[in-house]
N, C-alpha and C positions, 0 to 999 in steps of 0.2 A: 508559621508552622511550628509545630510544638519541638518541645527538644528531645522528645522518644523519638518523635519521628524523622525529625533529621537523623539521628543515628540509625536507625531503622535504615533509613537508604543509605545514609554511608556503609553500611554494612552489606548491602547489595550489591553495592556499587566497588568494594574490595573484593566481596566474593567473587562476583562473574566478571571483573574488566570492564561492564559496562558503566554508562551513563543513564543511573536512576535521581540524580538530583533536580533534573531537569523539570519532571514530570511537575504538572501543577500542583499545589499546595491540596487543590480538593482534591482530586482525586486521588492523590496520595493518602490522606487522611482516611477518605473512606471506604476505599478497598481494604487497607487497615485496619479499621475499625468494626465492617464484615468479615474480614478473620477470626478477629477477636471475636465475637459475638460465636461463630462458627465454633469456634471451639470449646468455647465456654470459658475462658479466662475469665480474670479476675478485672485486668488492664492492661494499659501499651508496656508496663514495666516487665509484666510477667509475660507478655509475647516476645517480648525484645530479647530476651532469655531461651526460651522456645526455642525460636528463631537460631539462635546460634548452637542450642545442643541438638536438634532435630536433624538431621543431614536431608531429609527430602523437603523441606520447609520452604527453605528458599526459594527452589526451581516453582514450587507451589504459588507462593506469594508474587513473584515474575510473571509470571502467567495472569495472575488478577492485574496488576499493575496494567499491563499491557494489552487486558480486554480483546481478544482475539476473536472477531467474529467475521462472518464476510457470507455472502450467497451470489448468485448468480445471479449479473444487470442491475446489483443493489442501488436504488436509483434509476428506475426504468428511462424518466423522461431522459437525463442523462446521457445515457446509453442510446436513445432513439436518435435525440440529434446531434449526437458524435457521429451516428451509422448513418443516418439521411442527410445531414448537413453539412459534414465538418469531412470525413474521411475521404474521401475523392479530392480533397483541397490538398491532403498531405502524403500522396503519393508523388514519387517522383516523377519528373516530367515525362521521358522514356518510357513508352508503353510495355517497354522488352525487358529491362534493366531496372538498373537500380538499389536502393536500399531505404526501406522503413525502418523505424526503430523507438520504440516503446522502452517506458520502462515503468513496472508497477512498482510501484514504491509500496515498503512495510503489506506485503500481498496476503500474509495470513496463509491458508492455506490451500492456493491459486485460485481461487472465484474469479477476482478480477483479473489477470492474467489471461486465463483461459475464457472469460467472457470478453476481453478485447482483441483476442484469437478468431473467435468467432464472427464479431463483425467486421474483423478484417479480411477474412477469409472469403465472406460473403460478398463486401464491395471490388474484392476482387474478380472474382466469378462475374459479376454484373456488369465489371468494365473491362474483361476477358485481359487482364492487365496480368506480370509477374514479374515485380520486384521480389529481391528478396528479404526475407521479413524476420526482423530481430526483434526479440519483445523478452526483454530481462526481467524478471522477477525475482523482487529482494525481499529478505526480512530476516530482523534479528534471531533468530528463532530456529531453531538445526528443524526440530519437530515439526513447524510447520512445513516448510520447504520440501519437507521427505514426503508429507501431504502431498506436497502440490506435485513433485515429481511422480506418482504414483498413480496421480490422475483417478481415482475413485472417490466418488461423492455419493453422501445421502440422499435420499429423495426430499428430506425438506430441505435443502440447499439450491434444490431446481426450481422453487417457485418462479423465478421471470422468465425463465426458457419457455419457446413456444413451441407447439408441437411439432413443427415442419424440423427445427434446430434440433430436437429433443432424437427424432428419429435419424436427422444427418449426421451430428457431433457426437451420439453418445450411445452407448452398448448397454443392455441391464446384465447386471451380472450379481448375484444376488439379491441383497434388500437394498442394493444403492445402482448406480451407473460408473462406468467407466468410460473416461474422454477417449476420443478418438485418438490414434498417434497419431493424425494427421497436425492437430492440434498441438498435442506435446510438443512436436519437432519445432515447431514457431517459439516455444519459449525456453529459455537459460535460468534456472533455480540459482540462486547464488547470495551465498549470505553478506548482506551489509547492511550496518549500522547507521540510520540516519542520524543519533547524536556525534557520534565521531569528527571529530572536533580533526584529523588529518586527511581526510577525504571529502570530495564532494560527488560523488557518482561511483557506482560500483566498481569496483578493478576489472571486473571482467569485459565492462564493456571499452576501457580504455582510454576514452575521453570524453565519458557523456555524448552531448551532441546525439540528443531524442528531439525527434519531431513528434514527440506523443507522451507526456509523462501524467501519471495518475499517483494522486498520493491525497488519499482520501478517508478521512476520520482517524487522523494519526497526529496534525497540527494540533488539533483542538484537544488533548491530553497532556501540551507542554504548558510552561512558565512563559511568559511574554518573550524573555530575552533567546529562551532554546526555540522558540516558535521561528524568530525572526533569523536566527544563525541556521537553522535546515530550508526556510526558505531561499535564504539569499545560494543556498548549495542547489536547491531546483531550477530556479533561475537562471543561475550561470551554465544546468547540464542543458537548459532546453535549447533547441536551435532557434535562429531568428525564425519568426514566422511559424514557431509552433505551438501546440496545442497542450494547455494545462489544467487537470481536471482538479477538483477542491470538492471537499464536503461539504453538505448542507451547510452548517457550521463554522463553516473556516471562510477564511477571508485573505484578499491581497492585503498585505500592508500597506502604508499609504505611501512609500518613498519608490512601490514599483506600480502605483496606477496607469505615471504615462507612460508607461513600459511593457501592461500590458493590458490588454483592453476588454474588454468581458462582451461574449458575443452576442450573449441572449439577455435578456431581460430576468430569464430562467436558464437553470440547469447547472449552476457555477462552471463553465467553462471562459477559460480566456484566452487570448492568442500575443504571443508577443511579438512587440513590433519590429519590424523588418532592421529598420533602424535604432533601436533600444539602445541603449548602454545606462548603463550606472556610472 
C-alpha cells in the first residue's frame, strides 16, 4: 500500500477512534483514488491535505471506505432456505417459551435485520409457536442505525419482498414504505464495531450466545489478518448448533471447517457443531 495512503488512514483512524487500517489494501486504494478523481485533484498528496483542512471530508471518505448498501432478502436463495429449511431447527424446544436471538452484524441501514424479522415472524405464525425474539442490529455508523430505527425504506430497496409481505410488513407512506412496529419491536439498533480489537459481541446483548448471526459482505473488505480476528469474535458469539450466514464472497477459514459445517451445497450458510471447540 502506498505511503499517502497508509497516512491517509492513519489519519482516520486518529480522527474517529476507529479501525481504518484494517480495510484491504484494494479497496482502500480505490475508493481513494475515486475521491481523487471526484474532485479533481491533482494526487493522493494534494487529497491528503484536503482531507485534513476540509472538516466534512472525512465523515465523507468513511462512508466510501465502508460501502454501505443493503436491500431487502439481498440474496433471495439465501433467505428462502434459511425460512424453509433452517428456521424451525432454531427455535426453542418449548412451544410456549423461550428465547431466539439474531444478530445482524455491520446491518447498514436495517435491510437485513428487518428481512430476518420477517421470516421469523412468519415461521412463527406457521408453527403457532412464541418465543421471545431478540434480533440485534449493529453497525459502526450512528447514520445508519437512525435508518434502521426509523423503519422507512424506498421502493427500490423492496425488490425481494413479495406481495403477500409487502401488504403484511409494510405501510406506504409517501414515495417509500414504512415497516411495521410489529417488526421494529423484534429488533435492538445498537452501535458496535466489528474491528474493536476489546469486544467480541455487542454490549447490549451481554454475552453473545446467537442462534442466528448474519454478517454478510462486510469480511470481504478487510486485510487477511482483520478478516480472521472478526471471525474468530462470530464464532465464539454463535451458540453450538447455530446458524451463520456469509457473503457470496466470503469464506470460513480453514482452522473452523471442522467447527462448522456448510449446509447446502448453495446459499453460504453453515451450522456449527454441537461439539466444536477451538
Amino acid at each position: 500500500m502506498g505511503e499517502t495512503v497508509v497516512d491517509i488512514l492513519r489519519f482516520l483512524t486518529d480522527h474517529f477512534g476507529e479501525d481504518f487500517h484494517s480495510y484491504s489494501q484494494s479497496l482502500a486504494e480505490k475508493r481513494i483514488a475515486e475521491r481523487v478523481k471526484q474532485l479533481r485533484l491533482p494526487g493522493l498528496s494534494e487529497y491528503h491535505q484536503f482531507l485534513q483542512r476540509d472538516c466534512g471530508e472525512p465523515a465523507y471518505l468513511s462512508r466510501m471506505l465502508r460501502i454501505r448498501f443493503s436491500s431487502f432478502f439481498r440474496d433471495p436463495l439465501q433467505f428462502e432456505l434459511l425460512r424453509s429449511q433452517i428456521m424451525s431447527s432454531l427455535l426453542p424446544a418449548s412451544s410456549q417459551g423461550g428465547f431466539l436471538r439474531a444478530w445482524s452484524a455491520a446491518c447498514a441501514g436495517g435491510e437485513e435485520p428487518c428481512s430476518l424479522a420477517i421470516i421469523i415472524d412468519e415461521t412463527l405464525q406457521m408453527l403457532d409457536v412464541h418465543p421471545k425474539v431478540q434480533i440485534f442490529a449493529t453497525d459502526v455508523a450512528e447514520d445508519a442505525l437512525e435508518e434502521g430505527r426509523a423503519g422507512y425504506y424506498a421502493t427500490g430497496s423492496l425488490g425481494g419482498v413479495t406481495l403477500q409481505q409487502l401488504k403484511t410488513y409494510f405501510t406506504p407512506d409517501g414515495t417509500g414504505y414504512r415497516i411495521s412496529p410489529k417488526i421494529l419491536s423484534m429488533i435492538s439498533y445498537c452501535r458496535h464495531d466489528l474491528l474493536d480489537p476489546h469486544t467480541y459481541a455487542p454490549p447490549e446483548s451481554l454475552f453473545g450466545g446467537f442462534d442466528l448471526i448474519c454478517c454478510r459482505n462486510f469480511l470481504m473488505y478487510l486485510d487477511p489478518q482483520a478478516y480472521l480476528r472478526v471471525f474468530d469474535n462470530l464464532f465464539r458469539a454463535l451458540n453450538p448448533g447455530g446458524v451463520l450466514l456469509l457473503g457470496k464472497a466470503e469464506s470460513v477459514p480453514e482452522r473452523y471447517h471442522q467447527h462448522l459445517v456448510r449446509i447446502f451445497e448453495c446459499g453460504n450458510l453453515y451450522r456449527k457443531q454441537q461439539t466444536g471447540r477451538t
